[in-house]
Every structure is written in C-alpha cells, then in structure tokens.
N, C-alpha and C positions, 0 to 999 in steps of 0.2 A: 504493500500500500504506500500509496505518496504521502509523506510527511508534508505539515503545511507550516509555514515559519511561525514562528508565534506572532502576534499581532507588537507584542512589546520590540521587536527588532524593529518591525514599521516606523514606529512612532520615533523610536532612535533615529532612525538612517534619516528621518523628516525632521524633526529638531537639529541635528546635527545639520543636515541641506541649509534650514535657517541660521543657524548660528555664522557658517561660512557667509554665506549671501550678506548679513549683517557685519560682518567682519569687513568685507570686498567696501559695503556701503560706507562704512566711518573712513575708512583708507582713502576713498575715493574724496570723499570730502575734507580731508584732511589734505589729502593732494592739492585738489582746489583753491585752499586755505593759503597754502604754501604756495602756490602761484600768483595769487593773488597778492598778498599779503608780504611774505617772506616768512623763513621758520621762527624768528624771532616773535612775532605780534603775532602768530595760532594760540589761540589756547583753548584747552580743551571744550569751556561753554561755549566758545563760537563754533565747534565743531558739532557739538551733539544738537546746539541750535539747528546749524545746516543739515542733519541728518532728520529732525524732528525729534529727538527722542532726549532723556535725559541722561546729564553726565554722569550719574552710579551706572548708566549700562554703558559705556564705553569701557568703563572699569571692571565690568563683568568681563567684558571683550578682551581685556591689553591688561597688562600687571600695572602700567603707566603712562606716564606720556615718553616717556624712552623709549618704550617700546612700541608703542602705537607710530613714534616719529621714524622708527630702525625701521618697522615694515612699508611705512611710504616710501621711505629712502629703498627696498627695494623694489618699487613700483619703477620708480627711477632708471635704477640698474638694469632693469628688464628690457627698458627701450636703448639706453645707449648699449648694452650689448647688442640687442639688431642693428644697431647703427656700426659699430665694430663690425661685426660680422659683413655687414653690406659692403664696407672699407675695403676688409681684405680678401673679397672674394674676385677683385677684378683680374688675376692671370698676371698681375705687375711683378718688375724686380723687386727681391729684396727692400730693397732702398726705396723704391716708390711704395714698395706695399706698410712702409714702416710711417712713411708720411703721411699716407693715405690714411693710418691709423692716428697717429698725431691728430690729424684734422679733423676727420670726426670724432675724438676726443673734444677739441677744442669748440667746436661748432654746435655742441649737443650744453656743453657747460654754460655758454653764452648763451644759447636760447633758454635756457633753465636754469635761473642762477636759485632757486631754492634748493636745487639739488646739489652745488659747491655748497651752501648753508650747513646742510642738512649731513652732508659726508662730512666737514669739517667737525659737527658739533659733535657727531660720534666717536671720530678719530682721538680726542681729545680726553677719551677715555681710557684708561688702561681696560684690559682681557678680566683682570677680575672686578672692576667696578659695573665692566658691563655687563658680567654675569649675574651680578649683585641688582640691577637694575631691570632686564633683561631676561625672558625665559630660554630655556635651553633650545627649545623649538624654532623661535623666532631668531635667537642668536645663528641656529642653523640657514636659516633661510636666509638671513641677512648674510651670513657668509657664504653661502651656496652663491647670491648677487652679485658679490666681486669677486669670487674667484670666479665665475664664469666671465666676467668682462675681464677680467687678466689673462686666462687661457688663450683668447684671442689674441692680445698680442705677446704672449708667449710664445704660442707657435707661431707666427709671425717672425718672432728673433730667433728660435729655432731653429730656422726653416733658412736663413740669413748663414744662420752658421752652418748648418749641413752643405751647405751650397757654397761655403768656403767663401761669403762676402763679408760677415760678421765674424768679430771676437769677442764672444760673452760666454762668460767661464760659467754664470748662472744667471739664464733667463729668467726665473720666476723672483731672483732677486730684482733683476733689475726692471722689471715691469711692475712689481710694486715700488718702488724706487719711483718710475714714470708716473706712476696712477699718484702719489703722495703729492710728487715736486708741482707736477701739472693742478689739481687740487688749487696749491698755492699762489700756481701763475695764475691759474680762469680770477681765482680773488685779485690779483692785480688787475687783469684787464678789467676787470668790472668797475675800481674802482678809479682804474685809468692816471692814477697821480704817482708821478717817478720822482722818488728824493734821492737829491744828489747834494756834494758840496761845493760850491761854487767857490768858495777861497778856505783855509784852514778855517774850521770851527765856523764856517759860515754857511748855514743848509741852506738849499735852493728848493722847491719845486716844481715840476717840470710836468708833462705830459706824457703818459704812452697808449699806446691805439691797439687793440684787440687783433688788429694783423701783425702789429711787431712782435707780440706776446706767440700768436702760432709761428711765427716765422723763427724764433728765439726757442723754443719748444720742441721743433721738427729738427732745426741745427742741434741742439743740444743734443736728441735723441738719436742722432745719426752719429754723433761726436763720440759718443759713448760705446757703440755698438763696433767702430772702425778702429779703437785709438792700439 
C-alpha cells in the first residue's frame, strides 16, 4: 500500500516556502534602502516600514542588522560575479582578459556605491566578531559570495600563468589582494579628492576622475602579475 506523507510535512515544507519568500522580501528592501539611501542612513524601521510588516519580525528573520546587511551584500556579489564572469568569457589574452576583469570590477562598484559601503563595513570586522554577530549559515553564504567572485579572476591569473604570461606564485593570494586594494580605490573614485603636498608640511587638494582610478587599477594589476 502507498504510504501518504503526513499532513505535518505539508505545512513544514509551506511555512518554511514563506519564511524564505519573507526573507528574499526584507533583503530586497533592504537593497533598495541601500541604493537609495546608502548603508549608513538604512535602518532597520525604515526597512520593515518598506516591507509592511514590523521590526521584531525582521529579527525573527536575521540574528541583526549584521546580518540582515552580510546577506544584501551578497545580493551584490551575485551580480558582479555575472558581470566577472561576462568579463572573462570573451577568448582574450591573458592580459586583456585581466583588464577586462579590472573593468568590470570597477564599472559595477561605481554604479553601486552601497555595495563599496556595504563590503567595506564588513571587512572591518575581524573572523571572530563576525561570527559573534553573524550566523554560521549566513556567514556561509556571504563567503560562498566572494569567493565565487574571486575564482573568477583567479583562474583568470591562473590561466596567465599556465600560458607562461604571468608570475604569481599564489593566485588566490593575490586576487584577494585585488578584490581589498580595489575596495579602497572605487572609495576614492567616489569621493574623487586627491591629497597631495604641495610644499613640505603644506597639503594641497587636488582632483581625481573614476577613469584615472580604473586606469591606475588595470596598471597596477598587470604590474603585479609580470614583475
């Protein structure tokens, strides 16, 4: 005879469907937030405002707002890894294909500066505070995020070296290396002001343009890869 699942699995597998769906929902709004807004000025009652619902159920949802902000940040990473990926699929050399990544680095940061916010405010954490703050789940997923956008141009420099154009003793070094320094440049172009000193002990400031910063970022990354 055919066994019939209990009706309690049902009601699981449907609760649970909603929980996810609700999850997707605050993320999604929380995104918003951050485009809008930037990560600084979100906070959580204007999120559960925009979702309709109140802030003890986000809190049902997310340990925090750490965490609730770690899984927008990998709504983020989701896209600029397609955007990598589209980078290095065109058949280029090495060296173009290393640029090619550069730029779409740079070009996905600048259109989305909540996502330079948003990696920075995490980075800023050590491994056990973000554990502390952070579920083991979510820390997965946020990590699953970048290392998949590092694989990409991992094998990228890899692939550099196999083909005897590159000298990188350790690619997954130096692509987190890339993914940190870059991080810090998109925050310059954004804020576009270059301090220099104009005589001893006398600062200047200056201008710099979101092409000199990718064209400073591509050199750098190719410098690295050949020296």
């Amino acid at each position: 005879m055919a066994t019939r699942a209990p009706e309690t699995d049902g009601r699981r597998s449907a609760a649970a469907a909603r929980r996810r769906a609700r999850e997707k929902e605050i993320i999604a709004a929380t995104r918003a937030l951050f485009d809008e807004r930037g990560v600084r000025d979100a906070q959580i009652e204007d999120i559960a405002r925009a979702v309709g619902i109140n802030r003890a159920i986000v809190y049902r949802h997310f340990s925090g707002k750490e965490e609730l902000f770690a899984l927008t940040l990998v709504s983020y990473l989701d896209e600029l890894h397609a955007a990598l990926q589209g980078a290095a699929g065109g058949g280029l050399s090495p060296e173009r294909t290393l640029e090619s990544l550069v730029g779409a680095f740079v070009d996905y940061g600048l259109a989305h500066p909540a996502f330079i916010d948003c990696a920075q405010a995490l980075m800023r954490r050590s491994g056990p505070e973000l554990l502390d703050e952070i579920s083991e789940s979510a820390l997965f997923r946020l990590g699953r995020g970048i290392s998949g956008c590092l694989a990409v141009l991992q094998e990228a420099l890899q692939a550099g070296v196999d083909a005897g154009r590159f000298t990188v003793e350790d690619p997954a070094l130096l692509a987190n290396t890339l993914y940190a320094s870059g991080l810090g440049a998109l925050q310059l172009a954004r804020v576009g002001i270059l301090v220099a000193e104009a005589t001893p002990g006398v600062p200047t400031v200056g201008e710099i343009s979101p092409e000199q910063v990718r064209a400073y970022l591509v050199d750098s990354a190719l410098a690295l890869v050949t020296r």
